[in-house]
N, C-alpha and C positions, 0 to 999 in steps of 0.2 A: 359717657360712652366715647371709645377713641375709634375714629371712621378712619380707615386706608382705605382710596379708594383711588379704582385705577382706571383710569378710561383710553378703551384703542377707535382714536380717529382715522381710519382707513375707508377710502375709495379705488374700486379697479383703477391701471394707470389708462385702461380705455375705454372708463363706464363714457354713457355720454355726461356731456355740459352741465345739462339741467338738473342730475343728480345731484352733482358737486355744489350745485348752487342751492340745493331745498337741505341737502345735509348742511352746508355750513350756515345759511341761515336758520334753520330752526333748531339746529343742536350744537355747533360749534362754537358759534357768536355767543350763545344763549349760555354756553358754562364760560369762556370768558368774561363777559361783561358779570355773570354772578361773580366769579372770583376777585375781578375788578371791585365790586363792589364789597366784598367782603375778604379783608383783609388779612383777616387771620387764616382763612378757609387755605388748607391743603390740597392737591392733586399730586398725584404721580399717572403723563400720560405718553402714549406712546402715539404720536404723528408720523406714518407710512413716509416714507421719503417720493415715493410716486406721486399721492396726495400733497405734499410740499411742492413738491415741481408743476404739478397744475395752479395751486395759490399761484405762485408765483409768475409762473411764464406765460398763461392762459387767463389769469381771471383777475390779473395783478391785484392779488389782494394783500397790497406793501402795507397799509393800516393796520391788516389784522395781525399780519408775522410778526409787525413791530409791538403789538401790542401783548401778544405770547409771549415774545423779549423779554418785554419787560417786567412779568409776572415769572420767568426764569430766573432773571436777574434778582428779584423781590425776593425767592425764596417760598413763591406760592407755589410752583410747577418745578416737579423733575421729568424729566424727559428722560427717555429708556432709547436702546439700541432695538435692532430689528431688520427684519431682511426687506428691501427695497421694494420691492415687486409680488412683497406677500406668499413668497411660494412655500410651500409646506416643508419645511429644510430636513423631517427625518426622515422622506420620501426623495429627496435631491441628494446629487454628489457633492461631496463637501468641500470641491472648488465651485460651482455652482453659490455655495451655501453663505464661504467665505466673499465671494465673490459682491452677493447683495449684502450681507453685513457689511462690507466695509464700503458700498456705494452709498449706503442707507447712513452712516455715519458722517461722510462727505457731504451728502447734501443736508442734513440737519447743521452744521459746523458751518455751513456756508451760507445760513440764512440767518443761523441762531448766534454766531460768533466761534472761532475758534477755540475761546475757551473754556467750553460747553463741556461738562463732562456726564460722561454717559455711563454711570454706574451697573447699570439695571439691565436686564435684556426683556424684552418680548418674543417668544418664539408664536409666530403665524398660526390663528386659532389652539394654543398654549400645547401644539404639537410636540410634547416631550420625546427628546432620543439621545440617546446615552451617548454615543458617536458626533452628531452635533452638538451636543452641550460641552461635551470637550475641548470641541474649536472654538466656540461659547469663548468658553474660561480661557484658553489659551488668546482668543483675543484681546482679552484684560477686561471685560465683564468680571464683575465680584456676584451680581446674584441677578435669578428672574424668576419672575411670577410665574405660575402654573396650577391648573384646576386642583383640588383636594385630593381628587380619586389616585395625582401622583405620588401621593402620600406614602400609601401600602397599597392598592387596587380596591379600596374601601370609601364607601361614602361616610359623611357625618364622624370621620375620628380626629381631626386635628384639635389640637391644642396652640392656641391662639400666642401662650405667655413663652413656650420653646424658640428659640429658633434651630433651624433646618439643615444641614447639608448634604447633599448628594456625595457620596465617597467613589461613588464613578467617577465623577469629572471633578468634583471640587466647588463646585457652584454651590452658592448661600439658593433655600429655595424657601421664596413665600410663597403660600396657597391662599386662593381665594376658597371665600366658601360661598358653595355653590347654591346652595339652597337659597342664599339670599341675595345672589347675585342674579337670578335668574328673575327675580320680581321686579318689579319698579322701587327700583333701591329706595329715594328717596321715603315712600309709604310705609315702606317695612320697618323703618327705622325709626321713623315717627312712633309707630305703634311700640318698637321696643323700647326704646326710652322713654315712654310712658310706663310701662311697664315694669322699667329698672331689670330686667331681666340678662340681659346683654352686656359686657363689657367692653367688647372689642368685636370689630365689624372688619373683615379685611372681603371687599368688593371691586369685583373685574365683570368690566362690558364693553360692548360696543358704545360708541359716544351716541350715536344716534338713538338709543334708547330713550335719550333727555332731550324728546320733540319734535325729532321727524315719526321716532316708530312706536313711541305710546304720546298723545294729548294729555298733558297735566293738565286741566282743566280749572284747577285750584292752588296751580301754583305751590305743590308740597318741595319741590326742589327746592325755592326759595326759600320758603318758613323753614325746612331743616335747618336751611344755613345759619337761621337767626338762633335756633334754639342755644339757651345755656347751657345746658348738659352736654353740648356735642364740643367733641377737641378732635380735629384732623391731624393729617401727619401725612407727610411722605413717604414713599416704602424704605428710603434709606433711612431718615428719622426714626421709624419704626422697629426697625431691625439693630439700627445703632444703641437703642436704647436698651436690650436686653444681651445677657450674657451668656445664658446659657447653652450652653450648643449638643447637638446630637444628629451623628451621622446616620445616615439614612440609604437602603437601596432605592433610589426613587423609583418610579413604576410608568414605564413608556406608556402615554396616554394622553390624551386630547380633553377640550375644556368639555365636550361632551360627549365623551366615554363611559360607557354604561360599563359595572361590576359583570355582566357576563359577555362583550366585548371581550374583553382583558383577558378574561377564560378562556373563549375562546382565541386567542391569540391576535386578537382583530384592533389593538388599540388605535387604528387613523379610517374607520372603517368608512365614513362621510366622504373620503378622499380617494381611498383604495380599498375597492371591496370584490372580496375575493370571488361573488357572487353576480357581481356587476359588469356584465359584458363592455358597458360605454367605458366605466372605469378601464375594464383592460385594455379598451384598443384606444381609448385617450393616451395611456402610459407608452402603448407601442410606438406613437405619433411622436411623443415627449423625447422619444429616447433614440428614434429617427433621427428627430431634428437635431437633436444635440451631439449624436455623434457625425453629423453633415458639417454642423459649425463648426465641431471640432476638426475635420478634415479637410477646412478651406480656409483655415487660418490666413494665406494668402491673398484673400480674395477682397479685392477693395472695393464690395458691398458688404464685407462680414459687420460693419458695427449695426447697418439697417436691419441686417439676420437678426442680432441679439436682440434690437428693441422688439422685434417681435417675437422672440422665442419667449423672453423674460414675460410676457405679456401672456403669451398662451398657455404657460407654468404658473401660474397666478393661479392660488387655492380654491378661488370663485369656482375657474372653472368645473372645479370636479365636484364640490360642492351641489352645486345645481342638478349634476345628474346622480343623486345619491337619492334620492326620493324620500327622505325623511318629512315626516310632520312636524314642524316647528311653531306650531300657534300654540301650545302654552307654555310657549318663553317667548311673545312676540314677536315671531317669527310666520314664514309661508310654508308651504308645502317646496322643499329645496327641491323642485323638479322646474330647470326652463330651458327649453328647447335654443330661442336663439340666445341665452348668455352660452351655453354649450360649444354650440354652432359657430359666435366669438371668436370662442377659443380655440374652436380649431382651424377657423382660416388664419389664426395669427398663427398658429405651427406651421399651418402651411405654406403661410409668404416669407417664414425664415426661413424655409425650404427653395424657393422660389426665388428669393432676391439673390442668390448664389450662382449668378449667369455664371461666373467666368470657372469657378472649379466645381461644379455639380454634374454628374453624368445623367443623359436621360432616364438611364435604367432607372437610377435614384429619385429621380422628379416623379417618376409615372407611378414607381413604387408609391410613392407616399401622395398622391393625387388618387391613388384606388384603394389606401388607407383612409383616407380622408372622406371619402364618398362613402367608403361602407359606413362610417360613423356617421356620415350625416341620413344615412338613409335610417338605419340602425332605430337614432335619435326622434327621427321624425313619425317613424312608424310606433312604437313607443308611447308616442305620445299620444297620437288620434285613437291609439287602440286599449289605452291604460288611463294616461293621466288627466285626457280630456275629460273624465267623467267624474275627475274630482276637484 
């Protein structure tokens, strides 16, 4: 069997401390030292540049970046491009959008070496849109991973031996498949290769999957790796090896877009739903704040505005108030009051840090935007979510 398998290492750039520290030790350390150890074993993965600059500037973890290094350098890891601050780039403006790609490339380049190339892209929870993937490809990305369902709006129809291209933007597209990415990869794959049924397995997830947020209890991560019948590959190894191509309208949609989502016209619905109050008046906040930064360019607090704009744009937060059930993919109930809450006092201190060209009308504006959402949120929850 040939495994592609992709793993997205992302933490908020202002979850607390102690997350950062139980992700990387039980799932990040845990797939390096496996790759370490086995050296044939492939990855293609994508490291959040936010997450990079906490390693680093916060938790100096200089052992482990050098140890990534050097499994870059080996030829065990490709690293992918991506937007710095995780925001949902088909819901951002696409200076916004350019803007964290090309931060997000900077700080991987300066931990990882300049001459890191970054074939692949990651678009923020495999948020497909025709308009950024254009800037995509125009940045010199050649191809990015994306759920199945961007296929044709269909689950279960890829063919694994094609490859892909989107004739909107130009972008090469591999697809995970989703059925089996959504399990504890490594167990699924045990059972198919026992089986012989499977020939190619192409697998996208969260890294934390492998330790923080299921217990292998038996270790099948590692026995995969030992098995004979398993040959890895990198997504660009993978794609380089075949020839034949076929252009595709790809189908705007998220790694967890349901076929009537799509219908209904709703493919980022987790993030922005047309249904969801907190979602609307989160977006009104977003789009405050950004035309405030945009209109104090001047203003010599503006770079403290963006770290916190960039921060309260961050996918998490809309995520959280999307209310979906995620326990059978390993997941919670996406509903939390204070990551919500987060994010919006960090819109509202990019708001706020703007003493010298902000007018009050503008401050107070978005200080009683900001309170109705918290109230909004809060009430919501003792009177809904508390009981689930």
């Amino acid at each position: 069997m040939y495994w592609i398998n992709f793993l997205h290492l992302y933490q908020p750039a202002n979850i607390e401390s102690e997350k950062i520290v139980a992700a990387t030790k039980h799932s990040y350390e845990r797939i390096v030292r496996a790759l370490e150890e086995h050296p044939d074993i492939k990855f293609t993965l994508n490291i959040s540049g936010c997450l990079l600059l906490r390693w680093a500037e916060e938790f100096h973890y200089d052992g482990l970046i050098l140890r990534i290094k050097k499994l870059i350098e080996n030829g065990q890891v490709e690293l992918v491009g991506s937007a710095a601050y995780h925001t949902l780039l088909p819901l951002s403006k696409l200076t916004e959008a350019e803007a964290q790609i090309v931060e997000n490339e900077n700080i991987l380049k300066k931990y990882f070496g300049n001459e890191l190339k970054l074939r692949g892209f990651f678009f923020p929870e495999m948020a497909y849109g025709h308009k950024v993937a254009k800037l995509v490809k125009k940045l010199g990305y050649q191809w990015a991973i994306v759920d199945e369902i961007s296929l044709n709006g269909k689950l279960g129809q890829l063919d694994t031996d094609q490859r892909y291209i989107d004739k909107n933007s130009g972008l090469e597209l591999v697809f995970r498949q989703r059925n089996i990415s959504e399990t504890y990869v490594p167990e699924t794959l045990a059972k198919e290769i026992k089986e012989k049924k499977l020939t190619t397995a192409i697998t996208a997830s969260d890294a934390e999957l492998y330790g923080l947020h299921y217990i292998d209890h038996t270790a099948e991560f590692e026995k995969l790796l030992k098995t004979k019948d398993l040959v890895t590959l990198t997504i660009s190894e993978f794609i380089n090896g075949k020839e034949n191509f076929k252009k595709i309208d790809a189908v705007e949609a998220s790694w967890q877009s349901s076929e009537q989502e799509l219908a209904d016209k709703q493919p980022y619905i987790l993030w922005s739903d047309k249904k969801n109050e907190v979602h609307r008046k989160l977006w009104q906040l977003v789009a405050l704040a950004e035309k405030t930064n945009k209109e104090s360019a001047d203003d010599p607090n503006l770079v403290w505005a963006r770290w916190h704009l960039v921060r309260g744009m961050a996918s998490c937060v809309f995520w959280w108030a999307s209310g979906r059930d995620f326990s059978p993919v390993f997941g919670p109930i996406a509903w939390n009051p204070d990551e919500i809450e987060k994010g919006v006092n960090e819109l509202i201190r990019s708001i706020r840090t703007l003493e010298n060209s902000t007018n009050l009308v503008t401050k107070v504006k978005a200080e009683k935007l900001a309170m109705e959402i918290r109230k909004l949120v809060w009430h919501t929850h003792w009177n809904f979510y508390r009981k689930k």
